[in-house]
C-alpha positions in Angstrom: 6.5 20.9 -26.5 10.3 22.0 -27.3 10.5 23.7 -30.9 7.1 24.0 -31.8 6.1 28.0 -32.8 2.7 28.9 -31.8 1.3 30.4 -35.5 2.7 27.4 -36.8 -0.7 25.1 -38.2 0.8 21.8 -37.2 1.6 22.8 -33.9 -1.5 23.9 -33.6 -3.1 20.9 -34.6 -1.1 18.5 -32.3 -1.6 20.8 -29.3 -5.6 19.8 -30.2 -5.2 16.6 -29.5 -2.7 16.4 -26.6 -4.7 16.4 -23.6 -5.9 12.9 -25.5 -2.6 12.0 -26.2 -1.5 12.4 -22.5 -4.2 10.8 -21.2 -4.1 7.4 -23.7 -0.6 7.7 -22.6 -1.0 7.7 -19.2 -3.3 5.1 -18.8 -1.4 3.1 -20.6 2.1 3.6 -19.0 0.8 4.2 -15.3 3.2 7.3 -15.2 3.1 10.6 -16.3 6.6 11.1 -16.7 6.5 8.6 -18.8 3.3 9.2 -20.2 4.7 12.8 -21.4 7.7 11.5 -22.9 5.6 9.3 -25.3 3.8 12.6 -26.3 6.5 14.1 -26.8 8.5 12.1 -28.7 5.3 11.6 -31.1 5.5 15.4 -31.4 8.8 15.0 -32.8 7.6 12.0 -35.3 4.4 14.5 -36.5 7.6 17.4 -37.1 9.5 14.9 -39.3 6.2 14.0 -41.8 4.3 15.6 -44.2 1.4 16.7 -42.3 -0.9 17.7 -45.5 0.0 13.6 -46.7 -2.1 12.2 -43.2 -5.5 12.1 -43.5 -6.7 11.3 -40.1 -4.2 13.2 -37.8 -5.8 12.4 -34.9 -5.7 8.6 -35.5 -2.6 9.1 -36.6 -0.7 10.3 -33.3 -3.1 7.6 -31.4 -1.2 5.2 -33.4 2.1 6.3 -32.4 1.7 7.0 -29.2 0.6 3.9 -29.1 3.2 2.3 -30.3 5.6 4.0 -28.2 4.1 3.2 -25.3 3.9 0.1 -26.2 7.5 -0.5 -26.8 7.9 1.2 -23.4 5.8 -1.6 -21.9 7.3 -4.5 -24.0 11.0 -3.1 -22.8 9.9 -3.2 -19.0 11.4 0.3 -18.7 8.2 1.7 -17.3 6.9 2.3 -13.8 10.3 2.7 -11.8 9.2 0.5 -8.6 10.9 0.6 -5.1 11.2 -2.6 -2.8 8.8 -1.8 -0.1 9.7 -5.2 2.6 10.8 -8.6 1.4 7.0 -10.0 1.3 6.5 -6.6 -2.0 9.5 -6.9 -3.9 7.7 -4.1 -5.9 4.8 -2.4 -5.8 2.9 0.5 -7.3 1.0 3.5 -5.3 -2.1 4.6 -6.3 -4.3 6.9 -4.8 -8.3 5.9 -4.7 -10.1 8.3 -6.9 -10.6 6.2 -9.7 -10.1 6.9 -13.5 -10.9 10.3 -14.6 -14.8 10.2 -15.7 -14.0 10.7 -19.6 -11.4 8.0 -19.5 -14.3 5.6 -18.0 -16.0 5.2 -21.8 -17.3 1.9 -22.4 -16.3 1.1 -18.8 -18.9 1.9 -16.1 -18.3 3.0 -13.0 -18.3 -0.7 -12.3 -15.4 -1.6 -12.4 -13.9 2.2 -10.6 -10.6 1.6 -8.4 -10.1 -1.6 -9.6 -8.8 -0.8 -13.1 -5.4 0.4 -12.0 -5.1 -2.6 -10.6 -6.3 -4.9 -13.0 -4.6 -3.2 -15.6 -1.1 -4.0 -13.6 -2.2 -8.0 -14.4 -2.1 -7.7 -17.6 0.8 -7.9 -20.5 1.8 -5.4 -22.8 -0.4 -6.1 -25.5 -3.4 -6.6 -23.6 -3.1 -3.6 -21.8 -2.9 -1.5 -25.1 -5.4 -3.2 -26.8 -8.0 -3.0 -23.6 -7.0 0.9 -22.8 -7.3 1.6 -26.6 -10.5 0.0 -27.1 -12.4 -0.4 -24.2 -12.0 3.2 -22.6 -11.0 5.4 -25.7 -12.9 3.5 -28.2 -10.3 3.1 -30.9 -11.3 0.4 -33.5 -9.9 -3.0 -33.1 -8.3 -2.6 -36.7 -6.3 0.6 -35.5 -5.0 -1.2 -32.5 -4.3 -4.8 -34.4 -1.9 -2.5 -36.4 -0.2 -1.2 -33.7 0.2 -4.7 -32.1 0.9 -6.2 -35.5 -2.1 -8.6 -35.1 -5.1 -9.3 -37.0 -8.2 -7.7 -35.9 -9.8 -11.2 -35.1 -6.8 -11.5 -32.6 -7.3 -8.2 -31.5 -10.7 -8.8 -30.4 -9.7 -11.9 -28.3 -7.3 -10.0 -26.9 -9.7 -7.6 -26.1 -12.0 -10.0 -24.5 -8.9 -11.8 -22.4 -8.3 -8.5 -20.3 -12.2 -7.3 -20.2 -12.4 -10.5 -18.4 -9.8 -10.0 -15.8 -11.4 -6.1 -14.9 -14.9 -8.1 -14.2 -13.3 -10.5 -12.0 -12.0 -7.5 -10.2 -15.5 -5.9 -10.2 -16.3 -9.1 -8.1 -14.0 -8.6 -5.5 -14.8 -5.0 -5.1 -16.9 -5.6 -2.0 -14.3 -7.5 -0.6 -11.8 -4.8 -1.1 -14.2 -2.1 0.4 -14.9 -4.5 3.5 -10.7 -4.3 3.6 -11.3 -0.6 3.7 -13.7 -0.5 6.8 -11.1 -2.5 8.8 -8.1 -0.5 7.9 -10.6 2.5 8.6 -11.4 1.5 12.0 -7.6 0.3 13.2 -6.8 4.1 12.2 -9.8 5.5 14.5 -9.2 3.4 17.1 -5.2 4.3 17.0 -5.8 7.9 16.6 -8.3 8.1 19.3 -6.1 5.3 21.5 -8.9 3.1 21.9 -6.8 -0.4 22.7 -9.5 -2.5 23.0 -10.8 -1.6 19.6 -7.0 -2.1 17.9 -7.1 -5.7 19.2 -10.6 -6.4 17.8 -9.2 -5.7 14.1 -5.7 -7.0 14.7 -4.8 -10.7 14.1 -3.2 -12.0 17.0 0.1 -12.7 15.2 0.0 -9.6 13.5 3.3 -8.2 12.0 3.9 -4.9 11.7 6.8 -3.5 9.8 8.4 0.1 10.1 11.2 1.8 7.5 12.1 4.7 10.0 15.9 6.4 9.0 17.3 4.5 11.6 16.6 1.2 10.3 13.9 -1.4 9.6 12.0 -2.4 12.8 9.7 -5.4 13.1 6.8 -5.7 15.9 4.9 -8.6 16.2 1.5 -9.7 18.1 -1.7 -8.0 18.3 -0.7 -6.6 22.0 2.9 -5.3 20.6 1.2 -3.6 17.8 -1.6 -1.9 19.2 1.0 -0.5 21.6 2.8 0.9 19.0 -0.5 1.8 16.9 0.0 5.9 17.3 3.1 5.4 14.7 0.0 5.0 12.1 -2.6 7.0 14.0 -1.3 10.3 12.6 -2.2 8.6 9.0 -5.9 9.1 9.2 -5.7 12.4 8.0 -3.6 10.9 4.6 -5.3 10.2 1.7 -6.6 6.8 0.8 -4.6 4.4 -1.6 -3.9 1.3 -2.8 -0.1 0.1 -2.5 0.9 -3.1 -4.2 -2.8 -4.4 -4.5 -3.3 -3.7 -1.2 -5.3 -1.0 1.4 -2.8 1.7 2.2 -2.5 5.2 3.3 -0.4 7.9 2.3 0.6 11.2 3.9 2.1 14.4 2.7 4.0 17.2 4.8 3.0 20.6 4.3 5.6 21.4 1.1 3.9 18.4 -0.2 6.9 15.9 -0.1 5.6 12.2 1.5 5.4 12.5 5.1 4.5 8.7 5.3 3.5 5.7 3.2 1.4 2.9 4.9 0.1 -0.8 3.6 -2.1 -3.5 4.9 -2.9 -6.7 4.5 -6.4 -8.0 6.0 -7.5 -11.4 5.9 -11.0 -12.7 6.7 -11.9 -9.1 8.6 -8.5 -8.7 10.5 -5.6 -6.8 10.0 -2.2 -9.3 9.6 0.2 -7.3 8.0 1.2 -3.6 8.3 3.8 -2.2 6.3 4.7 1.7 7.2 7.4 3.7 5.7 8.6 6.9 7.6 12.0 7.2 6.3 12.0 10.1 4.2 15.4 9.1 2.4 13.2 6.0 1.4 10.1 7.9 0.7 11.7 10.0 -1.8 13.0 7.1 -4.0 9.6 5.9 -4.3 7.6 7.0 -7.6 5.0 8.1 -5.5 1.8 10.9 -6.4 2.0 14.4 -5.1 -0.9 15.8 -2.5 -4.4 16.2 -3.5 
């Protein structure tokens, strides 16, 4: 926080609610760069009013960083993406530890790796208004005045997106049974078991590489699993989900992105790999740090 002096009171008070702040932010936006530019520029809002004339300064700054996240959202100025292959014209990376545990109130654990997700289907308003409400328990009335709806519409709102993160809780098992194949293709090419690559691999299987020197294309179960080492040395990466789907991604030892992969698995086999090993590429991508 530029400007603020630390025996000053209101300073003192906003830097009480920021780790709040930051994480309604973040949730909302999907990026904490942006996610710390909203608190920040609420920081200068609170430095411009009368902080003895708000009652509630805590619902308060939830309001406008609410609101500028929002208009962040609205403007589509969020989320820089990078075109991955022409099937992902963009795509966001995720890694698959799920929402922090006190940003999971009122949600479960039900609905776990799936809310990043889900929350990338829904619009602007919905988004807020299901963050806002359904994992930081802000009233409906707070947010309908942020959205500049009624509280009635709020609700519904409300209800449209809760709807969407139980369909994903639905298809939860059918992402972790997309796991187990993805995990097994990455044993059996780490351990060069070919036999084993062609049991999880479709038989037209396409499997795409970004490597500096270009983008190379290899296609057919045999072809692949030939070439399968490429990914092997991605089973010590870090699970993640990359556009929706399965992925993997890797880290060098400075902890700049060694390698970013993607699949796509349809009825228990692999059809579609995706790996990026271009580190010109990798660094243009918006991509999270080692854990």
């Amino acid at each position: 926080m530029s400007g603020a002096h630390p025996a000053d009171p209101v300073a003192e008070a906003f830097e009480a609610h920021r780790d709040r702040l930051t994480a309604v932010a973040h949730r909302v936006l999907g990026s904490h760069a942006d996610a710390d530019d909203a608190v920040q520029e609420a920081w200068l809002r609170l430095s411009r009013q009368d902080a003895d004339a708000i009652d509630n300064l805590g619902g308060w700054l939830t309001t406008v960083v609410g609101r500028i996240s929002l208009d962040l959202l609205r403007s589509g100025r969020t989320r820089p993406t990078v075109p991955l292959d022409d099937r992902l014209p963009e795509l966001t990376v995720t890694l698959d530890n799920g929402p922090a545990p006190d940003e999971l109130v009122a949600l479960g654990d039900s609905v776990g790796l799936a809310l990043s997700t889900v929350l990338d289907s829904l619009s602007p308003d919905e988004r807020l208004a299901f963050v806002l409400h359904d994992v930081f328990a802000v009233p409906h009335g707070e947010i309908g005045t942020i959205l500049g709806r009624s509280t009635d519409a709020t609700k519904m709102l409300t209800s449209r997106a809760r709807r969407k993160a139980r369909a994903a809780r639905h298809s939860a098992s059918d992402r972790q049974q997309q796991r187990e194949v993805v995990g097994a293709f990455l044993a059996a090419a780490r351990e060069g078991r070919f036999e084993r690559l062609l049991e999880v691999l479709h038989p037209e299987v396409e499997f795409t590489v970004h490597a500096p020197g270009g983008r190379f294309v290899t296609i057919g179960a045999t072809e692949v699993a030939g070439r399968a080492r490429v990914a092997g040395g991605a089973a010590h990466g870090h699970a993640a989900t990359v556009g929706g789907r399965p992925g993997v991604i890797a880290w060098n030892e400075d902890g700049t992105p060694l390698s970013l992969l993607a699949f796509t698995v349809v009825d228990g086999r692999i059809t579609g790999i995706t790996a990026v090993v271009d580190p010109a590429e990798l660094a243009l991508m918006d991509l999270p740090g080692p854990v």
